[in-house]
VOGU-3710 file (C-alpha; in Angstrom, 3 decimals, decimal comma):
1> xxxxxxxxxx> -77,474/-158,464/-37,078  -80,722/-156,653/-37,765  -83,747/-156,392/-36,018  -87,328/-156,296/-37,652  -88,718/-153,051/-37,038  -92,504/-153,631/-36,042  -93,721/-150,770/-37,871  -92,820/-152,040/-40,999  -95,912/-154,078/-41,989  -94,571/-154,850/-45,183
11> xxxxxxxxxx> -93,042/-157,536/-43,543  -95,330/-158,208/-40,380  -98,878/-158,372/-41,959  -97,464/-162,020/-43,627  -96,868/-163,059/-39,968  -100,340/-161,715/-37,695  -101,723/-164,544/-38,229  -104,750/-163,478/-36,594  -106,772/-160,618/-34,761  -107,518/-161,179/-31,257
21> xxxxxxxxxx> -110,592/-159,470/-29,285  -109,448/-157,305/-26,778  -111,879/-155,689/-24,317  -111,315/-152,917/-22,437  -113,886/-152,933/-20,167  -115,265/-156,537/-20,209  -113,047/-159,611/-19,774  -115,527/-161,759/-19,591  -116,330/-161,280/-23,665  -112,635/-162,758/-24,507
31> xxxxxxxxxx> -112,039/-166,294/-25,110  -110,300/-167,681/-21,942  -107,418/-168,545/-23,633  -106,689/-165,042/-24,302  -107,522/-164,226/-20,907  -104,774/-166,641/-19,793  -102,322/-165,353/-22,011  -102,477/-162,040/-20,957  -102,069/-162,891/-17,080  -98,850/-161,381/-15,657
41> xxxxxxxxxx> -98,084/-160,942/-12,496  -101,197/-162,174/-10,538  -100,927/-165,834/-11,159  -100,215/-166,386/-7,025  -103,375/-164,730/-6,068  -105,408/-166,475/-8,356  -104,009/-169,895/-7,404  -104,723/-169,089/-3,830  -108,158/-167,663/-4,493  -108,962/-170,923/-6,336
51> xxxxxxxxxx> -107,798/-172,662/-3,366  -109,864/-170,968/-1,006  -112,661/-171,226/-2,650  -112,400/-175,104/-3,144  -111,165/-175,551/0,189  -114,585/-173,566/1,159  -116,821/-175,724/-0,926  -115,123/-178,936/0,316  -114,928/-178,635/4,299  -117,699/-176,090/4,793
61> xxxxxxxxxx> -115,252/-173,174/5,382  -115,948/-169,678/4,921  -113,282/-168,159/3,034  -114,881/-164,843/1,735  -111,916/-162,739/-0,693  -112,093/-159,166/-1,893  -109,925/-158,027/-4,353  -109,344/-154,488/-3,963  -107,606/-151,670/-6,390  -108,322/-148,831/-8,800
71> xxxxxxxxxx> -110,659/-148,699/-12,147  -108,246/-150,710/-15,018  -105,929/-152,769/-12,586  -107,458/-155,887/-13,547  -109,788/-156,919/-11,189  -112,538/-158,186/-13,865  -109,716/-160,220/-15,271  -109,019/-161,807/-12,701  -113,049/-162,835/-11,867  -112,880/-164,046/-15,338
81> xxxxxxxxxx> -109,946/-166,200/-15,191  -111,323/-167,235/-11,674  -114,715/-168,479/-12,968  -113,147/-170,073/-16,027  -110,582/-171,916/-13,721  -113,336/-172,979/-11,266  -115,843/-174,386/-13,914  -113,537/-176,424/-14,944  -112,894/-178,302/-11,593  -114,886/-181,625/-11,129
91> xxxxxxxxxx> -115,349/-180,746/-7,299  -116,629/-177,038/-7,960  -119,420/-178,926/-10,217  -120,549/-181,287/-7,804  -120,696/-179,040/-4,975  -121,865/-175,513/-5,595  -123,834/-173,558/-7,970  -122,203/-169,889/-9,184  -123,818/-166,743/-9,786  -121,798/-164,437/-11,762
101> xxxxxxxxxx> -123,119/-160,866/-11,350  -122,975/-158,557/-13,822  -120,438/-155,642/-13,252  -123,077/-152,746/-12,318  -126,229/-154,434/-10,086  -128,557/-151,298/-10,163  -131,653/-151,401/-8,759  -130,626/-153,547/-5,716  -131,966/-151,498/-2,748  -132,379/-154,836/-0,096
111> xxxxxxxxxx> -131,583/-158,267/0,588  -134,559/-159,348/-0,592  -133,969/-158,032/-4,191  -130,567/-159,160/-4,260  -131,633/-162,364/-3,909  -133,872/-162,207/-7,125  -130,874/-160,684/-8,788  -128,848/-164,152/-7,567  -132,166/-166,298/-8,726  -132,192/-164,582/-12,077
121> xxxxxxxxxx> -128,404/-165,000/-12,633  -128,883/-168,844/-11,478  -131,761/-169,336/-14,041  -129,558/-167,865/-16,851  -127,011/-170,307/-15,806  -128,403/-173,814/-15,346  -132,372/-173,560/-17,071  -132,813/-177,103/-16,283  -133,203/-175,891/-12,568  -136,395/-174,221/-13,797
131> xxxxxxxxxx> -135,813/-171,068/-11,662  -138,376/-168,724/-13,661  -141,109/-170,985/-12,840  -140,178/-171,066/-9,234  -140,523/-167,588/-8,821  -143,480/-166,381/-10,909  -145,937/-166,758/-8,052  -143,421/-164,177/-6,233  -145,379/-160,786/-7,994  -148,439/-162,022/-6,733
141> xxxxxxxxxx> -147,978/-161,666/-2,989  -147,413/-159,184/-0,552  -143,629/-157,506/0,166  -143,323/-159,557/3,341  -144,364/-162,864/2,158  -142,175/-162,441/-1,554  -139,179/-162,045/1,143  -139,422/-165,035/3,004  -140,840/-167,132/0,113  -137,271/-165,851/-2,297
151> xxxxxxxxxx> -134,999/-166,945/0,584  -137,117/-170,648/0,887  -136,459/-171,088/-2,870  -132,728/-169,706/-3,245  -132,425/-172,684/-0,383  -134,616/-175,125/-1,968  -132,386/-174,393/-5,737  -129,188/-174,822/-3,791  -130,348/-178,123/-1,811  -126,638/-180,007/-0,024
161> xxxxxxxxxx> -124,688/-177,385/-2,826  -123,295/-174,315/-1,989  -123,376/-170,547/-3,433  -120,061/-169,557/-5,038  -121,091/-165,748/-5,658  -119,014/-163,817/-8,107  -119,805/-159,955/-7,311  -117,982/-156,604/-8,857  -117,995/-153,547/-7,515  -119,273/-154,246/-3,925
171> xxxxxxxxxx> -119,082/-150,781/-2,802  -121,510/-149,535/-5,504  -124,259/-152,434/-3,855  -123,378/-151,942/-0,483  -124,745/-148,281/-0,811  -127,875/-149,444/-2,506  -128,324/-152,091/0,394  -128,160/-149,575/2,938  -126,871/-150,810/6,474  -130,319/-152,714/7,144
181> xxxxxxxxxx> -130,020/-154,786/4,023  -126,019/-154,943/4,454  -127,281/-156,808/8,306  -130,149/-159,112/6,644  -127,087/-160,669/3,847  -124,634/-161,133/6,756  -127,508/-162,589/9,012  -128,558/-165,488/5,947  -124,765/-165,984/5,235  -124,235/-166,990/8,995
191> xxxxxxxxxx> -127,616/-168,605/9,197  -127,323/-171,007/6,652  -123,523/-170,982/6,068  -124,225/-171,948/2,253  -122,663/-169,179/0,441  -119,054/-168,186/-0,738  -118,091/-164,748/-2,097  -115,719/-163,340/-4,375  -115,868/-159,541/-4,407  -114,006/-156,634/-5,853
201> xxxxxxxxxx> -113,895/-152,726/-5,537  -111,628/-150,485/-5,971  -110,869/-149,073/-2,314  -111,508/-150,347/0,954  -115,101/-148,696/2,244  -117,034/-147,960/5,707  -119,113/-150,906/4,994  -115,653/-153,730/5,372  -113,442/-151,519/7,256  -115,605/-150,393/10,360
211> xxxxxxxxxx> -115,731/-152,448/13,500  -119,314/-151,431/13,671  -120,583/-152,500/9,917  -121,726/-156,464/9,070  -118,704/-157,448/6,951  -116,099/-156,234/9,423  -113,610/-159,164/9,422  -115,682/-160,814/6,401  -113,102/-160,655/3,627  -109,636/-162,157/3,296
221> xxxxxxxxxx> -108,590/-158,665/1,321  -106,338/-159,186/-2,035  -104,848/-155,646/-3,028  -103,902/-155,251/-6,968  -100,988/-153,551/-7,331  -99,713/-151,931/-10,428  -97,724/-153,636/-13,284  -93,841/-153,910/-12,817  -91,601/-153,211/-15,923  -91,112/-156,850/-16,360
231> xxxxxxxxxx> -94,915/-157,732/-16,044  -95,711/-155,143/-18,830  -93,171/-156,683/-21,514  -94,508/-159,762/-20,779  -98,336/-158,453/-21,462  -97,077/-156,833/-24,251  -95,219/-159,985/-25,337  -97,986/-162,409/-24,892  -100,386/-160,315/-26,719  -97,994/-159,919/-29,636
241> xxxxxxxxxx> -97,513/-163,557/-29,463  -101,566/-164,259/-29,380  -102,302/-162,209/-32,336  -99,473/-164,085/-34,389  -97,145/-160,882/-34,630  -94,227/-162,082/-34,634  -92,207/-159,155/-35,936  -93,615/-157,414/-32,655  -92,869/-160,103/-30,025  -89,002/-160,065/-31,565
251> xxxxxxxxxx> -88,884/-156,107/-30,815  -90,168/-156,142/-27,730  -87,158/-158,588/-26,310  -84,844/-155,727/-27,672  -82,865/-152,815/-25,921  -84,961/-150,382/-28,297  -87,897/-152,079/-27,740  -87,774/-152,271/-23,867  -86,780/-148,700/-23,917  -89,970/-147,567/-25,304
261> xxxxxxxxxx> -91,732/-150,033/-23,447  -90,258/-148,349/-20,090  -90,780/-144,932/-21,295  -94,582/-145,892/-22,165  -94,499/-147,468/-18,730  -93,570/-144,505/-16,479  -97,127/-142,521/-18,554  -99,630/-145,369/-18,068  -98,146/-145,811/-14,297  -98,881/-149,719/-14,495
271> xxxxxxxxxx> -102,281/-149,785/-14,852  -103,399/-152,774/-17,604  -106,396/-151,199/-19,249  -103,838/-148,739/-20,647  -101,420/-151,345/-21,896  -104,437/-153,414/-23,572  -105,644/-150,555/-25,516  -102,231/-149,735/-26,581  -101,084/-152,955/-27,869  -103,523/-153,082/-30,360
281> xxxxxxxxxx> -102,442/-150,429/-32,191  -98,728/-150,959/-32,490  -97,996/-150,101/-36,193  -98,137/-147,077/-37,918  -101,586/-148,140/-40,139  -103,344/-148,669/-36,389  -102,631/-144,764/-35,888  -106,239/-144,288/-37,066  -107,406/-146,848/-34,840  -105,415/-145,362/-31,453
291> xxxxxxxxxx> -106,886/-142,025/-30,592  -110,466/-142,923/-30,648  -110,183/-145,963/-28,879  -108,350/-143,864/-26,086  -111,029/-141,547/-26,530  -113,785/-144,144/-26,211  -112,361/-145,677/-23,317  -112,335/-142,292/-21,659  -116,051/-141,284/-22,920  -116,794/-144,226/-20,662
301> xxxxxxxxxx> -115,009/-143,718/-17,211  -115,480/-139,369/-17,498  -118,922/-140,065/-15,433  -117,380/-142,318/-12,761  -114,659/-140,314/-12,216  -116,562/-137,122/-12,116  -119,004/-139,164/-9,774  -116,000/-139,426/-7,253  -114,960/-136,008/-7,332  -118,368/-134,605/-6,350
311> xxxxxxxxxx> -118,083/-136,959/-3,797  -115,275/-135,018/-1,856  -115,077/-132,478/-0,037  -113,939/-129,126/-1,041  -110,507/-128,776/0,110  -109,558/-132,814/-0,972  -111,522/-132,075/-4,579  -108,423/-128,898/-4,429  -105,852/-131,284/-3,747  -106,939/-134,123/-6,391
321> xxxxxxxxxx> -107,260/-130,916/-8,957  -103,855/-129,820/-8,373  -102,264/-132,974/-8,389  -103,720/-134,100/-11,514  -102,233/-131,082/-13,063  -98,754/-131,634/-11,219  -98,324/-134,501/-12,931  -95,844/-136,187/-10,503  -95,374/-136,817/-6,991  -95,156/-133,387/-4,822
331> xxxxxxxxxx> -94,431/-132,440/-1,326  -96,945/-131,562/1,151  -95,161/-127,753/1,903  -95,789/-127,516/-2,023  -99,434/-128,929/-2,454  -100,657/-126,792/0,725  -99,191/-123,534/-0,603  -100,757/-124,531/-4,070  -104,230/-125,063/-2,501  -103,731/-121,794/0,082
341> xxxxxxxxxx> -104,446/-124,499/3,222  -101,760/-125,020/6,166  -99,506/-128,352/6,027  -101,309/-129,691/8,814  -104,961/-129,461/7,268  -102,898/-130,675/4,251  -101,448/-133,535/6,025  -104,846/-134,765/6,897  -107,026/-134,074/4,098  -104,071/-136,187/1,974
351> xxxxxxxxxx> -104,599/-138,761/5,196  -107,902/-139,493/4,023  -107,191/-139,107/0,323  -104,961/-141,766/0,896  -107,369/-144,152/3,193  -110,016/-143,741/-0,115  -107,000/-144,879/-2,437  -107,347/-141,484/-4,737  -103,306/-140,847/-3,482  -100,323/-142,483/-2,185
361> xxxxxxxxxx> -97,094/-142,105/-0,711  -93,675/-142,123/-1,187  -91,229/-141,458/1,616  -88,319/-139,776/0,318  -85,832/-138,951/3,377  -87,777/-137,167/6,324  -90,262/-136,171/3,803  -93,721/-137,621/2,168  -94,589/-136,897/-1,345  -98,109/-137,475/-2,684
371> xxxxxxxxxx> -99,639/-138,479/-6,385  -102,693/-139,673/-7,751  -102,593/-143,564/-7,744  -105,213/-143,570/-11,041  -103,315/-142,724/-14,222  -107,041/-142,507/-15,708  -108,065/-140,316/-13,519  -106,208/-137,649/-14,943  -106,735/-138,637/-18,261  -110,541/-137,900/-17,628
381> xxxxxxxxxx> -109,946/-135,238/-16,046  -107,347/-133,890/-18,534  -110,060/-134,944/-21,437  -112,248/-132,158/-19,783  -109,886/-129,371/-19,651  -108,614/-129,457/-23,458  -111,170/-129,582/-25,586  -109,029/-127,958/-28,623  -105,598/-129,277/-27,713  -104,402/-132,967/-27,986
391> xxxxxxxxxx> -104,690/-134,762/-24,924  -100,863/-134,558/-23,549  -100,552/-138,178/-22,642  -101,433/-139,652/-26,635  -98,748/-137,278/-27,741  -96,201/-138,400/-25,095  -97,160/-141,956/-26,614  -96,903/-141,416/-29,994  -93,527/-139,735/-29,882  -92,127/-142,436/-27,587
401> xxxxxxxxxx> -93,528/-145,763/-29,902  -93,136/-144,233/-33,220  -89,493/-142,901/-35,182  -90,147/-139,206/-37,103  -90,211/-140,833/-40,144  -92,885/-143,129/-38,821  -95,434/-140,491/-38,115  -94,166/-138,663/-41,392  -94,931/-141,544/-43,614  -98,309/-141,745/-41,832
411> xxxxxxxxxx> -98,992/-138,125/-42,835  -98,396/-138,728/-46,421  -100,994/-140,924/-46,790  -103,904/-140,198/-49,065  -106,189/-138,855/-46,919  -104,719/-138,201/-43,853  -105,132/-134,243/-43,933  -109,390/-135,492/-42,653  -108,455/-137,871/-39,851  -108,953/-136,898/-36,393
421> xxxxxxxxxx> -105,654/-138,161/-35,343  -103,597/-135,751/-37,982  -103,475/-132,977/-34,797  -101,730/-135,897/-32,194  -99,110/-136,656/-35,284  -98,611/-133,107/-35,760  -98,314/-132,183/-32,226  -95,685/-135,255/-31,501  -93,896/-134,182/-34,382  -93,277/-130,969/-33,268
431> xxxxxxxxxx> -92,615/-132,221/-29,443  -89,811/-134,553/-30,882  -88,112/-131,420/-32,251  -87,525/-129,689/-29,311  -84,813/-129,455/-26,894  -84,876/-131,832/-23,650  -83,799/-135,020/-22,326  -86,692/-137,716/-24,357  -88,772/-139,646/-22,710  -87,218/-142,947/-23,171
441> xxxxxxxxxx> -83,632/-141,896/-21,452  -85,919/-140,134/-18,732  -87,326/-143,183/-17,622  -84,072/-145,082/-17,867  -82,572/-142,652/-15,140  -85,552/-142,420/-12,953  -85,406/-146,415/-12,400  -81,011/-146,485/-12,399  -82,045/-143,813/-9,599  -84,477/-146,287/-7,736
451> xxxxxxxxxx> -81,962/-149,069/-8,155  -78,764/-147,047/-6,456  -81,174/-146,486/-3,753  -82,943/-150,055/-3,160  -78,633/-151,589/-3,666  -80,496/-153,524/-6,584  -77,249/-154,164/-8,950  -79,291/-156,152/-11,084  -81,565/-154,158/-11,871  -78,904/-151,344/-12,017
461> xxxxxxxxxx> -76,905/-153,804/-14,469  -79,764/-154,353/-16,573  -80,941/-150,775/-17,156  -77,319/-149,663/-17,963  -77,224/-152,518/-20,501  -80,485/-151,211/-22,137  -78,994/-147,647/-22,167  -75,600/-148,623/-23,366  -77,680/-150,159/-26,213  -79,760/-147,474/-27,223
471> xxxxxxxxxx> -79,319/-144,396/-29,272  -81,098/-140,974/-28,248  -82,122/-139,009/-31,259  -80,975/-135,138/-29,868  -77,952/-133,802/-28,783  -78,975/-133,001/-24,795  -79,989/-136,928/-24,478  -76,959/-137,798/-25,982  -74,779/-136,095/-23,477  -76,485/-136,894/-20,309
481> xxxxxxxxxx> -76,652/-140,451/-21,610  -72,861/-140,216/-21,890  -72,620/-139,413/-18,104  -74,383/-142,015/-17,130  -72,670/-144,297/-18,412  -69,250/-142,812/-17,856  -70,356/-142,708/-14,839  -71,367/-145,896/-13,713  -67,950/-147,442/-15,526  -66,863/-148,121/-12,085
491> xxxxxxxxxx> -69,920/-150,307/-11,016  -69,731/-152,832/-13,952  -67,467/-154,787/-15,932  -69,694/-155,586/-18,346  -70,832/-151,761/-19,026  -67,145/-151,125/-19,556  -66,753/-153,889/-22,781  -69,782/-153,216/-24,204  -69,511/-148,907/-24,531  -65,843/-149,200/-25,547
501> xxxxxxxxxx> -66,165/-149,420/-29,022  -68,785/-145,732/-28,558  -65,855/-144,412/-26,640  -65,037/-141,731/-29,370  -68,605/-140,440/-28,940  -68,673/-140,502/-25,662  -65,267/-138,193/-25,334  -66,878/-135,814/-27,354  -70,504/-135,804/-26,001  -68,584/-135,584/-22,508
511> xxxxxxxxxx> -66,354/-132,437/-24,016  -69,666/-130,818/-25,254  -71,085/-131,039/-22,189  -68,328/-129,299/-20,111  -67,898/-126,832/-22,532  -71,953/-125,877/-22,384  -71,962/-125,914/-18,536  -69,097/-123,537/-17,741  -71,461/-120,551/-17,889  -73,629/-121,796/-15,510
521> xxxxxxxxxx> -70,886/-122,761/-13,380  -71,213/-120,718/-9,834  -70,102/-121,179/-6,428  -73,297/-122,433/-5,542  -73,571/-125,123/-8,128  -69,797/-126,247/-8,260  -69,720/-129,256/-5,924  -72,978/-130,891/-7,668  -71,459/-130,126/-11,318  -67,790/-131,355/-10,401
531> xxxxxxxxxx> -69,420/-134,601/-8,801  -70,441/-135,333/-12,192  -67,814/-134,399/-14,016  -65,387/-136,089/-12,276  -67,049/-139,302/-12,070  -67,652/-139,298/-16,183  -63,879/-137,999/-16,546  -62,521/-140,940/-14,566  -65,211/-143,587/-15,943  -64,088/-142,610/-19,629
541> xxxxxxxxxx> -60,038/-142,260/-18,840  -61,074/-146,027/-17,071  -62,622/-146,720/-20,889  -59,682/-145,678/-22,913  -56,766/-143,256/-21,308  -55,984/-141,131/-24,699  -59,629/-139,801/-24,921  -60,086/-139,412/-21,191  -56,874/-137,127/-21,031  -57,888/-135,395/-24,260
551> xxxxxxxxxx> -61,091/-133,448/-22,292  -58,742/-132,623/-19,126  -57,550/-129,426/-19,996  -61,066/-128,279/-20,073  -61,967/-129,595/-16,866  -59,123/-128,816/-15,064  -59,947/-124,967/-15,900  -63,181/-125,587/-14,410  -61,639/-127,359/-11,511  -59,336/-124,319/-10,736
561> xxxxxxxxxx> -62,394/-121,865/-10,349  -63,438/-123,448/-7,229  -60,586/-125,778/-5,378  -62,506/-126,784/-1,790  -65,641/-127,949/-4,165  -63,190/-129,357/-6,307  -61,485/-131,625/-3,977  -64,392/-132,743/-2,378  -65,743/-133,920/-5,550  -62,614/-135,673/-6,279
571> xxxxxxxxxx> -62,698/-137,859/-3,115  -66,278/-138,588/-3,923  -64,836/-139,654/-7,347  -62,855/-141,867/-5,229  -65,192/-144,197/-4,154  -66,225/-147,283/-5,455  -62,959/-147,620/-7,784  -59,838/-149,264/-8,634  -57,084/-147,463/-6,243  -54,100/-147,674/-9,079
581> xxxxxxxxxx> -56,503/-146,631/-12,212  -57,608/-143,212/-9,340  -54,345/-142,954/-8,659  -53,212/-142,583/-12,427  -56,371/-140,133/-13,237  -55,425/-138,265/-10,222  -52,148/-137,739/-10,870  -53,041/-136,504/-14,568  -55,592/-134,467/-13,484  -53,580/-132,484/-11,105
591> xxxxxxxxxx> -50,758/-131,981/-13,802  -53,259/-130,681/-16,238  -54,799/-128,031/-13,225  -51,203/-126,539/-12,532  -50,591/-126,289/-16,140  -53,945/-124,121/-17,209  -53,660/-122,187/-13,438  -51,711/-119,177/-12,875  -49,215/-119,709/-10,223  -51,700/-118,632/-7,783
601> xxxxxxxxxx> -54,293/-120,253/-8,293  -52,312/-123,558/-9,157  -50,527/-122,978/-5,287  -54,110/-122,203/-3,954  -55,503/-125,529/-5,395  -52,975/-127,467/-4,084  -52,673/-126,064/-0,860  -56,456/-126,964/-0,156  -56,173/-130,331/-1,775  -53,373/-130,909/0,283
611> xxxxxxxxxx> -55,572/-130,212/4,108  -58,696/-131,279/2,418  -57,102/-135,103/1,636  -55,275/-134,768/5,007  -58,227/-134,609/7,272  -60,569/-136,633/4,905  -58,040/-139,712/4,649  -58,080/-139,213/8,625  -61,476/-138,868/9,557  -62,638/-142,447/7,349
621> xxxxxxxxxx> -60,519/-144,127/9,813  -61,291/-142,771/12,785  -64,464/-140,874/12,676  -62,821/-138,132/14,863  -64,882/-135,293/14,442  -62,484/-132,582/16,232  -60,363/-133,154/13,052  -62,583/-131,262/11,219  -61,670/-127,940/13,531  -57,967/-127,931/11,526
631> xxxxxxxxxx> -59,877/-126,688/8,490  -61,203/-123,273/7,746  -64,830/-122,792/8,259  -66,024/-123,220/4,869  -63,895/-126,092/3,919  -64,970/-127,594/7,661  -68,845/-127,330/6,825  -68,270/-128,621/2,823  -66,099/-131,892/4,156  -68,448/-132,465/7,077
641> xxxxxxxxxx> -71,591/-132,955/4,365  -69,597/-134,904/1,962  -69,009/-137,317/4,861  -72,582/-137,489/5,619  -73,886/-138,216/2,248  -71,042/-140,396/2,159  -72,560/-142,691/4,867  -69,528/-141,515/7,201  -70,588/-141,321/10,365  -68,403/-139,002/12,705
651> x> -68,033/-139,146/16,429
//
């Protein structure tokens, strides 16, 4: 069976039946049924914001909510849906009035104009109120008396109703309101107990999180988080599905097409605004389209973004620098050395950076490691730095979505040679050439990682499936693909029928790889390498025994070099696996050492194999540590880690 590639249009253009507005900055300009189709992931918040709010407006509660995460997570989406939802709602109508600010409120320096701004946003809403007129006379008296005469009519408009008050950006206002106006809002709000609020920003701020500001306690706070795998085929889905693409929506449900999807994933980090741009411009003809909506989407965030920075101070503005360039997650030894500070200024300055949501943590072990938590962020930033070459990122996306030929045939066509995208397709092309493990495999091992670690064999399952499914287009892919799935034999049934008909490819992709390691191969690095090796040998003599013995001879030479590393890799290899298939590897395995060894060094392997097993066999049972003082020192230190890492605990 054959599946529609979505980049042939030749086929697809019969099939989008239609183009759907997507915005990237404002929601609230899409139809709401687009808007629905395109929620993933925060369905539960909104149906308990909508709750709250409608239990607010019913029983004269005061459930306040403040959605809180970065620029692009989805937080105007989520208003939008909100106010769409809540429109509809018989109750909502008969009991409150909304205000729907716009996204940037400048000019609000006090209560007192905020309330205009509320007045002038009701008047735009429901004319028949006759708002304008009420508020003419307002110019024509002093400061003082336009204060308290604003407040009388925003109370006179709402009458019995109440104020549902949709507000973005809070931060941004709160700053304009200074702490005086901050006190007169929280004062009317108590006073009168007539107004609900719906908020966003995108970090927690002095003016919610301080016991001594007005809005301490205010806001039941709703973080975003970022888009799981899952949630972003399903936004990719929908949207396919909304414009009518059918060819698209088919691809996505794919191994190849969830491969890319992931690989995109692990670049854009989760965050939505990313995803939205991209999925318009899925096919090879929306190439032109791609770059310069990236580009325009950037144009418009550089100032913010550069706003923030020169809001820091000097050594955190180092730390955001170098980690945009790290482009990963780093240690805190490595990001103080990098910035010429000690740990423990590094430690705190990354404290804070972390309280303002610019960074976040991951524990790994007894150690922290520290990224930016705005993928846009660093495109801005990275925007600023190259002005001749292509922005890293769009090449990284363009040779992940689109096949060589793809971007070739896009080349050829007449009038290419002046587009400003020609310098991305040339730049992927020549990144797809060169050596290294692609992007799509990458990302497949960095989340089979995360699953061994989290025990999630579901996940684990699924991610094999996908890789067992896909091809990688260059030769280093190919062979650490191979391990992993060799590897992993032991962990799934299902892996095992559906790579045994590749099993020929995988013998020699596994034979290829031994063969190009051996000169790296050094006392240092032997018990890592033979780990690996032995675990692919066994999963593929586990897949089919004649082309699992056929690469022994090979590895048993390598085996030979070093026998404690060896051994100890073998007993790792013995974990997790059918005793009588070990048993039967082992037993080959050994025969195939002793006939490549000299006599001594076929008597020296066996010897330590011999203790080694002994006292390993021993020690699982008991957890008697004193058995480790029968073995020389080396082999005594080598057996003790194994046991360790092993989960082993020893007395």
């Amino acid at each position: 069976m054959t599946t529609a590639n979505p980049l042939d249009t030749s086929s697809s253009q019969n099939q989008t039946g239609r183009a759907i507005y997507l915005s990237h900055f404002t929601p609230s300009l899409m139809a709401p049924e687009t808007l629905e189709s395109m929620l993933v992931q925060r369905e539960p918040i909104l149906q308990r914001c909508v709750e709250s709010v409608i239990d607010s407006l019913l029983t004269g509660g005061s459930h306040h909510t403040l959605f809180v995460g970065p620029r692009g997570i989805g937080k105007t989406h989520l208003i939008a849906l909100l106010h769409h939802r809540l429109t509809m709602r018989r109750e909502v109508k008969d009991t409150a009035l909304i205000a729907w600010m716009r996204e940037e409120e400048w000019g609000v320096t006090s209560f007192f104009e905020l309330v205009l701004r509320i007045l002038r946003t009701l008047h735009a809403s429901y004319p028949e109120l006759e708002i304008e007129a009420r508020t003419s006379p307002l110019y024509d008296l002093s400061l003082q008396q336009a204060e308290k005469m604003a407040e009388s009519i925003l109370l006179e408009v709402l009458g019995t109703k109440r104020l549902l008050v949709f507000l973005e950006n809070l931060d941004d206002l709160f700053d304009q309101l200074g702490d005086q106006g901050q006190k007169a809002w929280r004062a009317f709000i108590q006073n009168h107990n007539n107004m609900v609020l719906v908020c966003t920003t995108p970090a927690l701020f002095a003016g919610v999180s301080l016991q001594k500001s007005a809005f301490y306690g205010f806001f039941d706070i709703e973080p975003l988080q970022e888009l799981a795998f899952e949630d972003v085929v399903r936004l990719l889905s929908n949207i396919a599905i909304e414009r009518g693409d059918t060819d698209l929506a088919t691809f996505i449900t794919t191994p190849e097409g969830r491969a890319r999807i992931r690989a995109v994933h692990h670049l854009a980090e989760g965050n939505p605004r990313i995803y939205i741009i991209f999925a318009q411009f899925l096919s090879k003809e929306a190439l032109d389209e791609l770059i310069p909506a990236f580009m325009h989407t950037l144009d418009e965030l550089t100032p913010y973004y550069q706003a923030r920075m020169k809001e820091l101070p000097g050594q955190q503005r180092k730390i955001v620098e170098y980690l945009v360039n790290y482009r990963g997650a780093a240690p805190v030894k490595l990001i103080a050395k990098s910035c010429f500070i000690t740990q423990q200024t590094c430690s705190s300055q990354l404290k804070q950076l972390k309280d303002k949501r610019y960074v976040r943590s991951i524990e790994q072990g007894r150690e922290n490691y520290y990224e930016l938590c705005e993928p846009l962020m660093r495109l801005c930033m990275e925007v600023k730095k190259q002005r001749v070459e292509p922005i890293g990122l769009f090449v990284e996306l363009l040779r992940i979505w689109y096949t060589e030929d793809e971007l070739k045939s896009w080349l050829e066509q007449s009038g290419s040679e002046c587009r400003f995208d020609t310098r991305y397709v040339l730049k992927a092309l020549e990144v797809l050439n060169q050596p290294g493990i692609e992007p799509k495999l990458q990302a497949q091992v960095k989340e089979l990682q995360a699953a061994a670690q989290n025990n999630n064999a579901q996940a684990r399952d699924a991610i094999l499936d996908e890789m067992a499914s896909t091809q990688p287009s260059n030769q280093i892919s190919r062979i650490a693909r191979a391990l992993y799935l060799l590897s992993n034999i032991r962990f799934s049934a299902g892996l095992r029928n559906k790579i045994h008909p590749q099993a020929e490819q995988l013998a020699i992709d596994f034979e290829l790889f031994l063969k190009l390691s051996e000169p790296n191969l050094s006392k240092k690095t032997a018990t890592a390498a033979y780990c690996a090796w032995a675990s692919a040998s066994l999963g593929l003599f586990c897949l089919d025994e004649i082309k699992g013995t056929r690469s022994m001879p090979t590895l048993a030479a390598l085996l030979a070099k070093f026998p404690v590393e060896a051994h100890l890799a073998l007993i790792t290899a013995s974990f997790f696996v059918d005793r009588a298939a070990f048993n039967k590897w082992w037993d080959r395995l050994i025969e195939q050492v002793v006939e490549v060894s000299t006599a001594a060094q076929g008597t020296k392997f066996l010897n330590a194999g011999t203790r080694i097993m002994s006292i390993s066999s021993t020690l699982a049972t008991t957890k008697d540590s004193k058995l480790l003082l029968e073995l020389p020192v080396e082999e005594r230190r080598l057996l003790a880690s194994l046991m360790e890492n092993l989960g082993v605990k020893l007395n």
